[in-house]
Backbone as CSV, one residue per row, in Angstrom:
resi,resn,N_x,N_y,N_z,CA_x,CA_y,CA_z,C_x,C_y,C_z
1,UNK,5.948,34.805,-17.097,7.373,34.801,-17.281,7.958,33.557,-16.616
2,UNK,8.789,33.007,-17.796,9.558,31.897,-16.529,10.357,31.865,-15.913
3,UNK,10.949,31.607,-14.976,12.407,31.620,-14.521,12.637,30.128,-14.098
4,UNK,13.855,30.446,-13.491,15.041,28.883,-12.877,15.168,29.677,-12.062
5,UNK,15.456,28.864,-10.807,16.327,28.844,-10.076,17.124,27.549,-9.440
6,UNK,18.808,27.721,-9.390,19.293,26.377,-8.708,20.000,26.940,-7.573
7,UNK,19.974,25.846,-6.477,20.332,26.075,-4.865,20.701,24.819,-4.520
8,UNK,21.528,24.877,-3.575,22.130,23.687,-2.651,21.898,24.008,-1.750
9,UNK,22.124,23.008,-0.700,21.923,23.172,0.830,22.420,22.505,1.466
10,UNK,21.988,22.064,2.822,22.820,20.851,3.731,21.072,20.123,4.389
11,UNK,21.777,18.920,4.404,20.436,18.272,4.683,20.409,18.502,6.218
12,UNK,19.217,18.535,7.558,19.333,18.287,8.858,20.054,17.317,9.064
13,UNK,21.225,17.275,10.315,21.545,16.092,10.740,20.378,15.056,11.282
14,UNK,19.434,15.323,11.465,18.295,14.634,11.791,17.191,14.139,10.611
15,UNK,17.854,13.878,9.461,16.963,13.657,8.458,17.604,12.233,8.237
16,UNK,16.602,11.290,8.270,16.970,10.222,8.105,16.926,9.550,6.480
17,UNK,16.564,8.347,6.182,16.494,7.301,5.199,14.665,7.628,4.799
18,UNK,14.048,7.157,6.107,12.625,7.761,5.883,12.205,9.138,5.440
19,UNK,12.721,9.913,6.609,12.537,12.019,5.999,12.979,12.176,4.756
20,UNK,14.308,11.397,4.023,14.459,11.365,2.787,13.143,11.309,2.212
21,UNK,13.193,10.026,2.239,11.767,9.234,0.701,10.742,10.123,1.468
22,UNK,10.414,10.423,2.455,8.623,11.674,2.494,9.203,12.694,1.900
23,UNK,9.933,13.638,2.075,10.761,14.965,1.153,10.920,14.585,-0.090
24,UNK,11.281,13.300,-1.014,10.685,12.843,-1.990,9.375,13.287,-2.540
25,UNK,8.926,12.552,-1.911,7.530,12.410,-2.153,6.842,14.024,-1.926
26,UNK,7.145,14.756,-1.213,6.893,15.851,-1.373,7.137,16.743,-2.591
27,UNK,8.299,16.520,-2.536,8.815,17.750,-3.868,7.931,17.496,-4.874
28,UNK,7.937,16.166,-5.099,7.092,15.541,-6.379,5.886,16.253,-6.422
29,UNK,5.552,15.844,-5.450,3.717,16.517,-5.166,3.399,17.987,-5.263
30,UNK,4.347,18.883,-4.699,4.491,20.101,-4.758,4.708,20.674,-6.061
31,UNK,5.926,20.018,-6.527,6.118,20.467,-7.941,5.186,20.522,-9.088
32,UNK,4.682,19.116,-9.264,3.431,18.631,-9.935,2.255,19.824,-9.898
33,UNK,1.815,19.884,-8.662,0.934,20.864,-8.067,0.646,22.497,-8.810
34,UNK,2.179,22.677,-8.424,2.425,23.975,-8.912,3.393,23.784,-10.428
35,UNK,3.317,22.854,-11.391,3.713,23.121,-12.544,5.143,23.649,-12.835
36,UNK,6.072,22.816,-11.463,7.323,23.207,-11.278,8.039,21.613,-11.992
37,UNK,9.241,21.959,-12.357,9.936,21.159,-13.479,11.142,21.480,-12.597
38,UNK,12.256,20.102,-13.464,13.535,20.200,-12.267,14.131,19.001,-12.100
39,UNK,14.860,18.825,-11.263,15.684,17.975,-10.531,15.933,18.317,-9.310
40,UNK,16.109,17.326,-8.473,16.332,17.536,-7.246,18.108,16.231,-6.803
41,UNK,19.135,16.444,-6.681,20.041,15.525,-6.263,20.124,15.634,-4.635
42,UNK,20.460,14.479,-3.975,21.011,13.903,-2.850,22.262,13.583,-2.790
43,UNK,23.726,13.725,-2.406,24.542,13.353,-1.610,25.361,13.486,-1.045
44,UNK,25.766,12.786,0.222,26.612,13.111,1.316,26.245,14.119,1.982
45,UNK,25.117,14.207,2.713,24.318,14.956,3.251,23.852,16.467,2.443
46,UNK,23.768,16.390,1.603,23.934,17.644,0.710,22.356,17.706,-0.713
47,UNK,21.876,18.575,-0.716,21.113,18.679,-1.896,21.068,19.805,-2.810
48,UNK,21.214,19.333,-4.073,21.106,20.233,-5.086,19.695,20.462,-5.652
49,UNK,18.713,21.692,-5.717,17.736,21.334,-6.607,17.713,22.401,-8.190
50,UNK,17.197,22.079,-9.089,17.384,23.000,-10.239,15.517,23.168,-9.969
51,UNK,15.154,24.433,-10.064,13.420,24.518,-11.017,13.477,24.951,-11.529
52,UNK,12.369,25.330,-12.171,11.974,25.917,-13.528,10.571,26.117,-13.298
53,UNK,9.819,27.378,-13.947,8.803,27.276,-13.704,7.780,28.763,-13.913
54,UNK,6.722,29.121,-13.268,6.424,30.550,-13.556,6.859,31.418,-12.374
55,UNK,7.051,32.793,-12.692,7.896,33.420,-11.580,7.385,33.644,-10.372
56,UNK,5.616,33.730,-10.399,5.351,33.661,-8.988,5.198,32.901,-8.226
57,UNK,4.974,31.468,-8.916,5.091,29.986,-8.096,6.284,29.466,-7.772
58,UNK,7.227,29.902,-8.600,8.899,29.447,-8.410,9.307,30.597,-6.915
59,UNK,8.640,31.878,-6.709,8.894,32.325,-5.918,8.416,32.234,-4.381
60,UNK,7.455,31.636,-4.586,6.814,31.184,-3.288,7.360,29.815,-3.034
61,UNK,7.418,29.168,-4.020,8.140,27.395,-3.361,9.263,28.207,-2.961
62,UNK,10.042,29.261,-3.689,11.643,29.121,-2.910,11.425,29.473,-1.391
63,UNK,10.227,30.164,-1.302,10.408,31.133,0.301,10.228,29.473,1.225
64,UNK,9.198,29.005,0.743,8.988,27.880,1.623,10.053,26.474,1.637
65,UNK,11.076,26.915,0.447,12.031,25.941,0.790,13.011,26.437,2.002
66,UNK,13.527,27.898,1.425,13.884,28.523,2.323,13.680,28.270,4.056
67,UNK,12.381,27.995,4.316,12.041,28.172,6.004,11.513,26.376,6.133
68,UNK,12.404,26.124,5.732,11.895,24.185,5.688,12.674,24.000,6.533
69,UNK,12.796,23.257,7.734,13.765,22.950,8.346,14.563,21.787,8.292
70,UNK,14.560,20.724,7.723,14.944,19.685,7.054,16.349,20.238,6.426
71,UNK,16.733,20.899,6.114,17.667,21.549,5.590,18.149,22.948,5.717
72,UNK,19.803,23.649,5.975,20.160,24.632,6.424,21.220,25.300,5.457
73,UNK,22.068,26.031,5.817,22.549,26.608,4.858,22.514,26.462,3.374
74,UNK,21.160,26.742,2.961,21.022,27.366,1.819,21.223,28.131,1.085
75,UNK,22.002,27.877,-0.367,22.963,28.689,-1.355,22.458,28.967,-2.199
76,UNK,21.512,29.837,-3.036,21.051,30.157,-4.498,21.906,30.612,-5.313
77,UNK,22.574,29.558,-6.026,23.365,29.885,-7.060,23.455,30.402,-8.253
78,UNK,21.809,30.251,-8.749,21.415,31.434,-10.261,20.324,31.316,-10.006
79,UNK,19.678,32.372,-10.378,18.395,32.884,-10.232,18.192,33.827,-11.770
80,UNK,17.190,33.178,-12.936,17.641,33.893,-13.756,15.957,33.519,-14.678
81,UNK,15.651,34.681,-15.977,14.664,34.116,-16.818,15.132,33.451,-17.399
82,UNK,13.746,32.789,-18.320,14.675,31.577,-18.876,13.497,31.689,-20.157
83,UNK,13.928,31.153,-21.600,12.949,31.443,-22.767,11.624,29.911,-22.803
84,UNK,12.667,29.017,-22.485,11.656,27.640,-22.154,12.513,26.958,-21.229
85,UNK,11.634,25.306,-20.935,11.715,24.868,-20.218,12.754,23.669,-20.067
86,UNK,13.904,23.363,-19.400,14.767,22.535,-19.986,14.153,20.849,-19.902
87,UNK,13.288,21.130,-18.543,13.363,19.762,-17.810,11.463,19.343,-18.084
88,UNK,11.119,20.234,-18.647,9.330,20.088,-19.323,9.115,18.456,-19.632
89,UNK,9.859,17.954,-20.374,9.419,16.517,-21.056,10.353,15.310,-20.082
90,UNK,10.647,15.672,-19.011,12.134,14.535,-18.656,11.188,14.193,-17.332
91,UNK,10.968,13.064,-17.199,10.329,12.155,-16.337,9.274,12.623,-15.868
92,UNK,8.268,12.920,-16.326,6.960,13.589,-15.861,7.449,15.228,-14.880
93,UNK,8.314,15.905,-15.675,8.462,17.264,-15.272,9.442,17.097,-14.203
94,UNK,9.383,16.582,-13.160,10.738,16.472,-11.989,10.705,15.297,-11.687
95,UNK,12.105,15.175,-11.399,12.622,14.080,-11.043,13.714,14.176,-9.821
96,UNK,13.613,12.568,-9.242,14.719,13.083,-8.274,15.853,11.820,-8.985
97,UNK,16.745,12.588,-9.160,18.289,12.288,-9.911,18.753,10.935,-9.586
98,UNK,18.515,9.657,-9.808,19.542,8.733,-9.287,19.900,7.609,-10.379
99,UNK,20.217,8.254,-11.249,20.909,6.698,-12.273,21.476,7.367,-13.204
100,UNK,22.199,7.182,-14.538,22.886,7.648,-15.738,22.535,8.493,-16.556
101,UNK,21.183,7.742,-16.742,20.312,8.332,-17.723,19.481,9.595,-17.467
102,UNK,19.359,9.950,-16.132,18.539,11.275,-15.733,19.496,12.157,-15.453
103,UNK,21.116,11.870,-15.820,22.404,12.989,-15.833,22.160,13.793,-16.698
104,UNK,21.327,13.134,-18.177,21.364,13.741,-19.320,21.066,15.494,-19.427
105,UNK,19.540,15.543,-18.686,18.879,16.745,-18.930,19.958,18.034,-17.906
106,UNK,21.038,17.354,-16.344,21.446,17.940,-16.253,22.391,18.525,-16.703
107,UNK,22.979,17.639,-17.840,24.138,18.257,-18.636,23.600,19.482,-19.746
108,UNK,22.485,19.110,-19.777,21.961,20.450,-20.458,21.965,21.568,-20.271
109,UNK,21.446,21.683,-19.222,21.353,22.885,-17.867,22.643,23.355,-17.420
110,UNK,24.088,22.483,-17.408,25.212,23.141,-16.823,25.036,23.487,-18.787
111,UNK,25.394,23.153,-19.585,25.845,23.706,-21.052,25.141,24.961,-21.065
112,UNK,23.915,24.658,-20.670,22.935,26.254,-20.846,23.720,27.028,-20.203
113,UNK,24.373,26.971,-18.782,24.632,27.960,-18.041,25.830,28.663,-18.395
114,UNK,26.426,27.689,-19.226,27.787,27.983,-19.373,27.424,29.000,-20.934
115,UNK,26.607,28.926,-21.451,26.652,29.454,-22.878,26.008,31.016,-22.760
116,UNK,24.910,30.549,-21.308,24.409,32.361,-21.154,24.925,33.005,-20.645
117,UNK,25.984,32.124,-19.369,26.571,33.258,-18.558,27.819,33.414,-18.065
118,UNK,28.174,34.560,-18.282,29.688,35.231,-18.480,30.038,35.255,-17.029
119,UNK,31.246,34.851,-16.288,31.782,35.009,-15.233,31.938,33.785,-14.545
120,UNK,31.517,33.503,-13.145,31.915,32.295,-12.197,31.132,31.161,-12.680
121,UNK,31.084,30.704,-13.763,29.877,29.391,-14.499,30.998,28.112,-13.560
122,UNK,32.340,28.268,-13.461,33.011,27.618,-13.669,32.898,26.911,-11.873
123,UNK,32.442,27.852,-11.023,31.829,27.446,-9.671,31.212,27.061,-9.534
124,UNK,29.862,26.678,-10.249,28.550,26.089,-10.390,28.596,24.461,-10.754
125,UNK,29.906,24.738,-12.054,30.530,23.100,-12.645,30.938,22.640,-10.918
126,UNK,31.924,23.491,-10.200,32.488,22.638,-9.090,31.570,21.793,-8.362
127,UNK,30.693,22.938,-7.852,29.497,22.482,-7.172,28.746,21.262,-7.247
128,UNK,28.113,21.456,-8.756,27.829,20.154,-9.164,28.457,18.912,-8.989
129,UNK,29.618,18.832,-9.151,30.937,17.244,-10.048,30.194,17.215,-8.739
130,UNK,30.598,16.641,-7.108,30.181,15.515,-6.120,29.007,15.416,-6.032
131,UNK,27.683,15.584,-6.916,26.710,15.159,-6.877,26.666,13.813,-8.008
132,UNK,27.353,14.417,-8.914,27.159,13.371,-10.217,28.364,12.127,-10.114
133,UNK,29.102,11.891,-9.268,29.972,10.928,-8.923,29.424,9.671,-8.253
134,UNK,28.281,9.777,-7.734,27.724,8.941,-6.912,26.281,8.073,-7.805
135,UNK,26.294,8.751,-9.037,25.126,8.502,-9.768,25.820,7.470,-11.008
């Protein structure tokens, strides 16, 4: 079964320029690993990530994002199945978000959200806009 899940957080005040690009380089590796798909955004101390993926590997990366300390108040904003994969073919499965052209697949993902789901979609749009201003 697949699911998504997307979450924000707050980065450590102690995460620098370097802890960035290794947490990079991690997600990548992790994701890859475990056949997780996605985006990950950065800014103003803040991260958004979207996955996608199978439900018991999407559930164990979340626990271990969860207890990462690099980052704190963590928000899971949908947690949901999903029929396929949005982000499968978009830069070798995940990517981390920084130019015009990798906005695309997320505009997909807010349209998806908005077309499956009935109620606060319109909090999720908020959430998003100061990530995509900086890109």
């Amino acid at each position: 079964m697949l699911r998504t899940i997307c979450y924000v957080s707050t980065a450590s005040p102690s995460l620098n320029k370097e802890g960035l690009s290794e947490l990079y380089k991690e997600v990548i590796l992790k994701n890859t690993l475990f056949n997780i798909t996605g985006i990950l955004l950065y800014s103003d101390g803040n991260f958004m990530q979207i996955m996608e993926g199978e439900a018991d590997e999407l559930g164990a990366l979340y626990q271990n994002i969860e207890n990462d300390s690099r980052h704190h108040h963590l928000i899971k904003l949908t947690e949901s199945n999903i029929s396929q994969r949005i982000f499968e073919n978009y830069s070798n499965g995940f990517t981390i978000v920084n130019n015009e052209s990798e906005v695309f697949k997320l505009n997909l993902y807010l349209k998806w959200l908005k077309e499956n789901f009935e109620g606060d979609v319109e909090r999720l749009f908020k959430i998003v806009k100061p990530f995509l201003k900086y890109i």
